[in-house]
C-alpha positions as CSV (number, residue, x, y, z in Angstrom):
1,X,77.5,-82.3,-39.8
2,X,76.7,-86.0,-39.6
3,X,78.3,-86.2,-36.4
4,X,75.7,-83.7,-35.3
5,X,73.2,-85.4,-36.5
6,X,73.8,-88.9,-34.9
7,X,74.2,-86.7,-31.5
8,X,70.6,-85.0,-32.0
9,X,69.4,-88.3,-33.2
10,X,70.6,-90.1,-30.1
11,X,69.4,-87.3,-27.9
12,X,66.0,-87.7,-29.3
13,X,65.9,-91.6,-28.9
14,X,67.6,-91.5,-25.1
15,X,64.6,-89.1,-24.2
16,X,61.7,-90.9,-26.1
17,X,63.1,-94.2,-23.9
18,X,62.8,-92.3,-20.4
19,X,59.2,-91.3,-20.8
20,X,57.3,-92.7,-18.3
21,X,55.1,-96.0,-18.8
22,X,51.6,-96.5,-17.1
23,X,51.9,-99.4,-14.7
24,X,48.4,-100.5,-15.0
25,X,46.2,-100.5,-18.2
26,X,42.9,-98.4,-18.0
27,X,40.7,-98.9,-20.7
28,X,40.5,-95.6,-23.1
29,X,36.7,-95.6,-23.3
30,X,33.6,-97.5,-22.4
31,X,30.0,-96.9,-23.5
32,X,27.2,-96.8,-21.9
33,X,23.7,-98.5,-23.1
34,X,21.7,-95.0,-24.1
35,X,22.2,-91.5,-24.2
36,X,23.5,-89.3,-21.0
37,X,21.4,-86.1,-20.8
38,X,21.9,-85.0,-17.4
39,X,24.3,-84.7,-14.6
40,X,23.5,-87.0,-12.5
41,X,23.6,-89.6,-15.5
42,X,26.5,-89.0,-16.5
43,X,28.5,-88.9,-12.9
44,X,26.5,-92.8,-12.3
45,X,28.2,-93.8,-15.7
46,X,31.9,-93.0,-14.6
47,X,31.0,-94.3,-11.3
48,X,30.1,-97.6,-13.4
49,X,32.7,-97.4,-15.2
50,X,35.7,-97.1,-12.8
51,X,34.0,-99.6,-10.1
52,X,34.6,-102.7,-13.1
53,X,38.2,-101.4,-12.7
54,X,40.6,-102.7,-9.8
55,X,41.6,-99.8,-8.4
56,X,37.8,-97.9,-8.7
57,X,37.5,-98.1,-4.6
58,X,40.8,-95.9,-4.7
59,X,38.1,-92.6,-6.1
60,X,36.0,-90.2,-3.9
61,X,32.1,-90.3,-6.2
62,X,30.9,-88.6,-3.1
63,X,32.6,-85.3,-4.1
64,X,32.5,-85.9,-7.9
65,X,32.1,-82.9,-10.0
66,X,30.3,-82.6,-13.4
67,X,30.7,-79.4,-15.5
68,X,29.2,-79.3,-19.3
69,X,31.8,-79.1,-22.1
70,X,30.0,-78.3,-25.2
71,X,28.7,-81.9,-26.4
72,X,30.4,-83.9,-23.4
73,X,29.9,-83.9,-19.9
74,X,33.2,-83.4,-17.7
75,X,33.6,-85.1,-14.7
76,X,36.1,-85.0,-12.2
77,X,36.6,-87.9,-9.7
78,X,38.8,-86.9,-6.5
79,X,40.9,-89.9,-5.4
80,X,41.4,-90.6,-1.8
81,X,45.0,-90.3,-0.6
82,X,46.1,-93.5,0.9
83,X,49.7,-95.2,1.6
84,X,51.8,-94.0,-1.4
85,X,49.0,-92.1,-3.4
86,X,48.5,-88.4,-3.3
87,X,45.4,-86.8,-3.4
88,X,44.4,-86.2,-7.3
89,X,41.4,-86.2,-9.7
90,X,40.3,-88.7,-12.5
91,X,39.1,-87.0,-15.4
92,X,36.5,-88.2,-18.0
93,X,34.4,-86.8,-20.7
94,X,31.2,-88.5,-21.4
95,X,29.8,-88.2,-24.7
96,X,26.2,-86.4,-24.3
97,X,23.9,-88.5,-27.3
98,X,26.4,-91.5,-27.1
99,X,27.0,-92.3,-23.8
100,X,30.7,-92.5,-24.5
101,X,33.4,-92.7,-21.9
102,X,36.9,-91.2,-22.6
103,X,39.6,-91.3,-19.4
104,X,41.2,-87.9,-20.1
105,X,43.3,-88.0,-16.8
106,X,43.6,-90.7,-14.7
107,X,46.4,-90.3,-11.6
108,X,48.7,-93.3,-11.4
109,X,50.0,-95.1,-8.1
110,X,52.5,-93.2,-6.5
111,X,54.4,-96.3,-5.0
């Protein structure tokens, strides 16, 4: 029984130790100075927002959509496929009243 035990327990701890690790550190939310009431607000606050990050050129705003989830706005961002990257979306809610910025999804390098 203990032997069974210490096998499940290693099991468990070999798999926690393969999960993959981002390679580049997005910040988990942002706020913006006032309240976001409509959508073209909310898609010029994620385009804020990912522009002060380094790889913010990498995302298509052009073809951003914005859908309303309850008290949040949804965008999606479409990346632009490039050397090593496959086409994807960015996801973000922004917070409606707050102006909060939450990165739901966002597609790492495929290098």
């Amino acid at each position: 029984m203990i032997k069974a035990l210490s096998w499940l327990l290693a099991g468990a701890l070999s798999a926690t130790a393969c999960q993959p690790t981002p390679d580049r550190a997005a910040p988990a939310t942002a706020t913006t100075a006032a309240a976001v009431t409509n959508e073209a607000q909310a898609r010029e606050a994620v385009n804020s927002y990912l522009q002060e990050m380094p790889e913010g050129g990498e995302y298509n705003f052009d073809s951003a959509m914005v859908m309303q989830a309850d008290r949040n706005w949804l965008v999606l961002v479409p990346s632009i496929p490039g050397e090593g990257r496959k086409p994807n979306s960015a996801a973000f809610t922004v917070h409606k009243q707050t102006g909060d910025i939450r990165v739901q999804f966002l597609p790492r390098a495929g290098k």
